[in-house]
C-alpha positions as protocol buffer text, in pm:
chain_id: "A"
residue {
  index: 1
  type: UNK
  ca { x: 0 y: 0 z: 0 }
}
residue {
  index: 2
  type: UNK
  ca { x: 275 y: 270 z: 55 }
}
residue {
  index: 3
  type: UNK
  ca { x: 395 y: 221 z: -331 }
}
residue {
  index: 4
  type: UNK
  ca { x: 54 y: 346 z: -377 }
}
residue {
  index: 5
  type: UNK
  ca { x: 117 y: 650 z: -190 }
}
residue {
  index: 6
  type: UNK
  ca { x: 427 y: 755 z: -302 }
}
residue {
  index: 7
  type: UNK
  ca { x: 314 y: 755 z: -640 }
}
residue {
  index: 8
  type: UNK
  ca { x: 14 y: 1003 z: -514 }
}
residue {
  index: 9
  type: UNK
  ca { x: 328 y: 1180 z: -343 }
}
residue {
  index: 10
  type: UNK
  ca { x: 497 y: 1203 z: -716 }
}
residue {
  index: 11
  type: UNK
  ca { x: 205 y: 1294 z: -901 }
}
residue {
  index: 12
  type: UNK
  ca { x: 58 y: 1541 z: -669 }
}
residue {
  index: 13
  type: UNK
  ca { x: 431 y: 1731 z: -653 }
}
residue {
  index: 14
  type: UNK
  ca { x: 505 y: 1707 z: -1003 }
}
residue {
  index: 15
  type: UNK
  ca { x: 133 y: 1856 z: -1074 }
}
residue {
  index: 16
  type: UNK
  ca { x: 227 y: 2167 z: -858 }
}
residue {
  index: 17
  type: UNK
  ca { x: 536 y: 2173 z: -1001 }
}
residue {
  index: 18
  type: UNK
  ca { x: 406 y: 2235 z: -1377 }
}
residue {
  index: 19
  type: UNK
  ca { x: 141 y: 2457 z: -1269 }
}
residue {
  index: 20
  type: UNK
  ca { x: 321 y: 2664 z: -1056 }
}
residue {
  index: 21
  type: UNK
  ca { x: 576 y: 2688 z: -1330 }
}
residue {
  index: 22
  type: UNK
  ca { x: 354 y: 2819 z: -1536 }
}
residue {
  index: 23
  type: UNK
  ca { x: 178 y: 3041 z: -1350 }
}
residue {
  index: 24
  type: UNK
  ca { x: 493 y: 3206 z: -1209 }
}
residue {
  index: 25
  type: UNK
  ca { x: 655 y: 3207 z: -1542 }
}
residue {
  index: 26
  type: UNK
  ca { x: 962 y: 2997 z: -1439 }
}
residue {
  index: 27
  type: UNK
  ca { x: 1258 y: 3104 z: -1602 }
}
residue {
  index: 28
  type: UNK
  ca { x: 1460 y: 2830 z: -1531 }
}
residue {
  index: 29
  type: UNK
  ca { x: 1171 y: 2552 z: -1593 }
}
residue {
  index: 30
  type: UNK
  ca { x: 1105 y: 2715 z: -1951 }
}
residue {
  index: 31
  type: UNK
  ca { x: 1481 y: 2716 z: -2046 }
}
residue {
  index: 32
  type: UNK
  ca { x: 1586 y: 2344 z: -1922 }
}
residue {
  index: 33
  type: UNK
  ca { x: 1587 y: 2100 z: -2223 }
}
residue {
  index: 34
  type: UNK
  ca { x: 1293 y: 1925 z: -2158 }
}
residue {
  index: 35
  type: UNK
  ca { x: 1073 y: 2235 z: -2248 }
}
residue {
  index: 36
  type: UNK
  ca { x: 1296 y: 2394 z: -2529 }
}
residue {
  index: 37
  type: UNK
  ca { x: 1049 y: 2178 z: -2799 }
}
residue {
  index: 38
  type: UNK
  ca { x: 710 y: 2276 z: -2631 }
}
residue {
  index: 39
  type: UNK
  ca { x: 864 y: 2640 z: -2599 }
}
residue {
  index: 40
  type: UNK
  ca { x: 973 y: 2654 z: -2959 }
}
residue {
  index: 41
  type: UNK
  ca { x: 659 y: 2488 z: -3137 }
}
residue {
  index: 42
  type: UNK
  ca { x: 434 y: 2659 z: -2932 }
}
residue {
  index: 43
  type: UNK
  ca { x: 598 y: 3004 z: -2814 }
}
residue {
  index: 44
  type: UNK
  ca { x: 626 y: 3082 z: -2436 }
}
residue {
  index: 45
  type: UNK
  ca { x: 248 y: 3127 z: -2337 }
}
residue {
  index: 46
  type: UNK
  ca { x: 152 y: 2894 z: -2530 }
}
residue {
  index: 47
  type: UNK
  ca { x: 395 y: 2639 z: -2335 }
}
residue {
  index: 48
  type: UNK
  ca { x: 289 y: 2813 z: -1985 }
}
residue {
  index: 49
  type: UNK
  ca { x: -48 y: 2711 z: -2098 }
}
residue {
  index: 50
  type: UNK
  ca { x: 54 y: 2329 z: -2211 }
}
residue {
  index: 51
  type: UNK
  ca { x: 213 y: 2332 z: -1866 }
}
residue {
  index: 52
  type: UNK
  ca { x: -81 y: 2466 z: -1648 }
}
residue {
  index: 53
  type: UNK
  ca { x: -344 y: 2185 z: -1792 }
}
residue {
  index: 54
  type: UNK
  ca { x: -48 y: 1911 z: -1749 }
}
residue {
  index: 55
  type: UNK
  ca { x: -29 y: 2074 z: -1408 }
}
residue {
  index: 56
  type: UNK
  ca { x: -418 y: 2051 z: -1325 }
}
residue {
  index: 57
  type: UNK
  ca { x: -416 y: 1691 z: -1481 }
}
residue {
  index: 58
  type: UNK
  ca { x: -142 y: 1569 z: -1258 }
}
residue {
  index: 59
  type: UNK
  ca { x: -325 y: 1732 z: -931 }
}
residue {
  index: 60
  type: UNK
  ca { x: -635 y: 1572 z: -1031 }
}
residue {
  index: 61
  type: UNK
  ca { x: -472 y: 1223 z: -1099 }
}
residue {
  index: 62
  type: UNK
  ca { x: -320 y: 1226 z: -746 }
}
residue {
  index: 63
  type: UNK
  ca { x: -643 y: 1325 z: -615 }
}
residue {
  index: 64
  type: UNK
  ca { x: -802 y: 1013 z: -791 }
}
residue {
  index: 65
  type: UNK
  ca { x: -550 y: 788 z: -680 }
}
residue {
  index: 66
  type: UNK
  ca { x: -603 y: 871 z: -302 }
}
residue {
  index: 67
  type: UNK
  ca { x: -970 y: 804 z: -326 }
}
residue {
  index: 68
  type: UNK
  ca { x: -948 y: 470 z: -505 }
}
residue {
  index: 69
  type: UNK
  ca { x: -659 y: 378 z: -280 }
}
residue {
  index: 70
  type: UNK
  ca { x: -870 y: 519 z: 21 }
}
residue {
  index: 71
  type: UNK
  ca { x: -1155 y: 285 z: -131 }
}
residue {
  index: 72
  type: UNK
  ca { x: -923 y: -49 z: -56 }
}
């Protein structure tokens, strides 16, 4: 059951993670190598925005993980 957990744990951080990113504007999230293809197909906002759904998709993932998990 922990496994379970800390892949709530990863989900939920890596959620805020994106959003706050983009919400903040992250300099350093926007310029690491990961995001230099979202951030040249799609322009800066447009990557901020990519980020802040990922973000919101993540949260709610980790969210429906602890209530199935809760379910058990």
């Amino acid at each position: 059951m922990i496994i379970h957990h800390i892949i709530q744990l990863i989900f939920l951080l890596a959620g805020i993670t994106a959003l706050l990113a983009s919400l903040l504007d992250w300099e350093w999230f926007f310029t690491t190598e990961n995001t230099r293809y979202l951030v040249k197909r799609f322009k800066r906002k447009g990557a901020r925005w990519i980020y802040g759904i990922i973000g919101v998709l993540f949260i709610a993932a980790a969210i429906y993980f602890y209530l199935q998990v809760k379910k058990m």
